[in-house]
N, C-alpha and C positions, 0 to 999 in steps of 0.2 A: 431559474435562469437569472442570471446578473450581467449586464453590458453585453449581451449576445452568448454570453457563456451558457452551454448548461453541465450542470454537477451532477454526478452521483448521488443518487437517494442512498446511502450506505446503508438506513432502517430499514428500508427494502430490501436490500440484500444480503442483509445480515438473517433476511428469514430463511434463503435457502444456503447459504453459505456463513462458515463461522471465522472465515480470513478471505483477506486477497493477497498473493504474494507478487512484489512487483520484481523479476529477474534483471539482473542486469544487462542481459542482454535485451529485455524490455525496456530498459530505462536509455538504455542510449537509443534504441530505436524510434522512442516518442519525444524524447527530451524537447517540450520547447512545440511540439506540435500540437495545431488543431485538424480533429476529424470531424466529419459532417455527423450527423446523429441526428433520433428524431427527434424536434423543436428547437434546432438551431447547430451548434457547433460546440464539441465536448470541449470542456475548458481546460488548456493546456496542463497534463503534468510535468509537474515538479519534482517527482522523489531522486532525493540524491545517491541515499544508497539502497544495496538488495537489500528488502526487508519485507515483514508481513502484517499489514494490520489486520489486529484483530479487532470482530466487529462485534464478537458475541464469546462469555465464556464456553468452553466445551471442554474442559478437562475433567476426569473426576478427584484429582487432587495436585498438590506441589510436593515435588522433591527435587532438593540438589542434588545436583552429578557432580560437577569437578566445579573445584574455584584454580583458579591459575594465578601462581605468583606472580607476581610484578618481576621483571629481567632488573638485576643489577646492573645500573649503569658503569658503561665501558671507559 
């Protein structure tokens, strides 16, 4: 907890989950909000855009798929 905030333990839930994806339809729905929770008030998110952190590796390896050119400027 910081100034009444309280944050995500991410440790924590990187044990039963390997990402969070926040939707944009999530993101405008919280933008800028506090919820009650237990030990005070979830501290306001911020994500700008749809994205997903990850909290823990879970692939078993990399590989590219597509690189995309750059557009020619008009």
């Amino acid at each position: 907890m910081h100034n009444g905030s309280v944050f995500s333990d991410w440790r924590r839930v990187a044990q039963d989950y390997a990402g969070v994806h926040m939707t944009l339809r999530a993101i405008v729905a919280t933008q800028g909000f506090r919820f009650p929770v237990e030990g005070g008030l979830a501290a306001a998110p911020y994500w700008d855009l749809e994205s997903v952190l990850w909290l823990r590796w879970c692939f078993s390896g990399l590989r590219l798929v597509e690189i995309t050119p750059p557009r020619d400027p008009e």
